[in-house]
Every structure is written in structure tokens, then in C-alpha cells.
VEXZAVO-338727 format. One record per residue: residue number from 1; residue in one letter; z, y, x of N, C-alpha, C in turn. Coordinates in nm, 4 decimals. Layout:
<nodes>
[node NUM,"A",[Z,Y,X],[Z,Y,X],[Z,Y,X]] ...
</nodes>
This chain:
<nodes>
[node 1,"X",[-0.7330,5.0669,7.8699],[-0.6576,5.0206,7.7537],[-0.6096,4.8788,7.7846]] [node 2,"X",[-0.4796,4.8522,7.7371],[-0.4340,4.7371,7.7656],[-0.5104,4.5925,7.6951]] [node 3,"X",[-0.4960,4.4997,7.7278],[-0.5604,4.3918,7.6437],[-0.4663,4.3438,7.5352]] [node 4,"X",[-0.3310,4.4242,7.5033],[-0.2606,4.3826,7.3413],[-0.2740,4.5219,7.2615]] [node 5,"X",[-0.3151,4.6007,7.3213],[-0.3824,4.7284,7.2813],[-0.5056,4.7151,7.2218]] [node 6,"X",[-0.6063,4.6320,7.2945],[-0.6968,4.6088,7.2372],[-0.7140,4.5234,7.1084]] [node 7,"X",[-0.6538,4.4085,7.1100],[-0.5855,4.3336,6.9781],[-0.5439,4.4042,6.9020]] [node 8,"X",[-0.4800,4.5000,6.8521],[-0.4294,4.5538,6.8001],[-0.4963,4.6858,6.7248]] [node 9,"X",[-0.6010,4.6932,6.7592],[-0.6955,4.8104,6.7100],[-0.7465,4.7710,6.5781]] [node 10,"X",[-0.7803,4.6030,6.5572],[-0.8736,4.5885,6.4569],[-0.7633,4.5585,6.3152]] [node 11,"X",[-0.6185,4.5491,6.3515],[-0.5347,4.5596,6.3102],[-0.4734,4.6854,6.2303]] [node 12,"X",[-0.4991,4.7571,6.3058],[-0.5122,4.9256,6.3072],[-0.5853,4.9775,6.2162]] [node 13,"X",[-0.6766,4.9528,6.2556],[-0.8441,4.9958,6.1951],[-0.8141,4.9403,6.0623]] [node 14,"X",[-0.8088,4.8004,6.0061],[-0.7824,4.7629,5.8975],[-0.7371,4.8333,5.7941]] [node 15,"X",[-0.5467,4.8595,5.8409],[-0.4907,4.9576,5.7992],[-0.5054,5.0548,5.7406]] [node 16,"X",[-0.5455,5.1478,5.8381],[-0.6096,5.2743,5.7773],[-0.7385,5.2885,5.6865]] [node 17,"X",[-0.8104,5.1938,5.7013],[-0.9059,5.1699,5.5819],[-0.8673,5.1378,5.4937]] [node 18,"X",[-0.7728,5.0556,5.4469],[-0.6847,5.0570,5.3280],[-0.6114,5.1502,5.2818]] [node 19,"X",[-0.5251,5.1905,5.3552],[-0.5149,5.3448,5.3316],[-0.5882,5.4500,5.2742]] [node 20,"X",[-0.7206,5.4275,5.3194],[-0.7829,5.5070,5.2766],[-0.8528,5.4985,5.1788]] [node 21,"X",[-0.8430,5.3724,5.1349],[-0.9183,5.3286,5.0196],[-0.8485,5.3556,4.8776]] [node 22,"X",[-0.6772,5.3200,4.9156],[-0.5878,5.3651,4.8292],[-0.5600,5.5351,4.7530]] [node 23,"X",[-0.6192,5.6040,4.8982],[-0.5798,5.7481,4.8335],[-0.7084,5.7742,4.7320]] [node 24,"X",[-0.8226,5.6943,4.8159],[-0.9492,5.7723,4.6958],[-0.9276,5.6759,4.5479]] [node 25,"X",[-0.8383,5.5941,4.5735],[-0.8457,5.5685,4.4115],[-0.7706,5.6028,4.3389]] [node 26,"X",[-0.6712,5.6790,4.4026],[-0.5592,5.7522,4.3255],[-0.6503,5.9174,4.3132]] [node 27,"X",[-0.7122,5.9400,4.3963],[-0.7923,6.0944,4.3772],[-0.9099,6.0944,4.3036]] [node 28,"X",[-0.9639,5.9774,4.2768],[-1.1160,5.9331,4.1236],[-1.0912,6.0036,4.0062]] [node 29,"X",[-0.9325,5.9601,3.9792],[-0.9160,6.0227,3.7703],[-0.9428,6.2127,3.8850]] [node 30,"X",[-0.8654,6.2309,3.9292],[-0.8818,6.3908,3.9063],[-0.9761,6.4480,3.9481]] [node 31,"X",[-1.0835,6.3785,4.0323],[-1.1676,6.4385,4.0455],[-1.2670,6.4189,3.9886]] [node 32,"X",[-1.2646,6.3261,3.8729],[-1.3624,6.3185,3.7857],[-1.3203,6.4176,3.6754]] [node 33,"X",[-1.1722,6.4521,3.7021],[-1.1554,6.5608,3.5665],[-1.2514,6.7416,3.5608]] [node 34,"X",[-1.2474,6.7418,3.7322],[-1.3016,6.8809,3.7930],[-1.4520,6.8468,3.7848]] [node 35,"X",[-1.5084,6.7422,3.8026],[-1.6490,6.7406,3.7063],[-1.7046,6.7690,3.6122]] [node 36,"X",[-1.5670,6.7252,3.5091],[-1.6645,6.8020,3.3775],[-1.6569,6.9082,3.3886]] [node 37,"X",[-1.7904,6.9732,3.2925],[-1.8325,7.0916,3.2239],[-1.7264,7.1503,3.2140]] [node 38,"X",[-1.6158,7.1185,3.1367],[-1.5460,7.1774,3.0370],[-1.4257,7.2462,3.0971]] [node 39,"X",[-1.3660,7.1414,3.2129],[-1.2445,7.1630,3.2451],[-1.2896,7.3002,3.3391]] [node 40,"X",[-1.4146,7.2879,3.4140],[-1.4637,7.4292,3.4928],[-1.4754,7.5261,3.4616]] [node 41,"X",[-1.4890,7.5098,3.3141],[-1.4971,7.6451,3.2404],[-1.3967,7.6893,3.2371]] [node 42,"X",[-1.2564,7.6026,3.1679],[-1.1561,7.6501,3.1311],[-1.0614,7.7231,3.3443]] [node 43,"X",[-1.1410,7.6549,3.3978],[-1.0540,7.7090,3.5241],[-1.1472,7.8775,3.5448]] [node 44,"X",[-1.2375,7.8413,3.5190],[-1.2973,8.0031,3.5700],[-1.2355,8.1014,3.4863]] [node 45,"X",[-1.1876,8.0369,3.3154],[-1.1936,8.1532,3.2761],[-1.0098,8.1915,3.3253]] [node 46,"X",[-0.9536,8.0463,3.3272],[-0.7924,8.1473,3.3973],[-0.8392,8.2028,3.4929]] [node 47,"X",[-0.9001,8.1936,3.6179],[-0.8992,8.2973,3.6627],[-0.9292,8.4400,3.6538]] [node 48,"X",[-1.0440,8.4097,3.5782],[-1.0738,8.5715,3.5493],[-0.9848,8.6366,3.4903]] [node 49,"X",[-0.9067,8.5629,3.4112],[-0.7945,8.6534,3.3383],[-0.6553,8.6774,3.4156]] [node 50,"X",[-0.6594,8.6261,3.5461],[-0.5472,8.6716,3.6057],[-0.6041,8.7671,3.7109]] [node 51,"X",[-0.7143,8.7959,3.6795],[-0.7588,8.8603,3.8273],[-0.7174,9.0260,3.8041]] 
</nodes>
């Protein structure tokens, strides 16, 4: 690996941890919605009724 290659990793690395930090806080509300009780119910029961 080059030595501005190497510089450039923690740069990198940064990045994508932000990145990634961004999507799970945009994916929290909905996946706290598929937690509740309630909303699981209401998905099992569409399915059963389309099955």
C-alpha cells in the first residue's frame, strides 16, 4: 500500500462511520415501530388474510 494510501484510510474509515451512523438514525423511528406489540399484530394479521 502506498504511503498517501495509507493517510487516507483514517480519512476513509471516518467517513464511513458517519455514514453509518447516519443511516441507523434514520432506521431507529421504524424500527422501533416493528417493536411494538401492536404494529406485529396488525402485520401478521395482513398476512394471514392475504394468504
Amino acid at each position: 500500500m502506498l504511503r498517501s494510501q495509507k493517510a487516507e484510510m483514517p480519512g476513509l474509515q471516518a467517513a464511513i462511520a458517519e455514514a453509518r451512523a447516519q443511516v441507523m438514525e434514520k432506521w431507529e423511528p421504524t424500527r422501533q415501530q416493528y417493536l411494538t406489540a401492536d404494529f406485529r399484530q396488525q402485520l401478521h394479521q395482513m398476512i394471514l388474510s392475504n394468504a
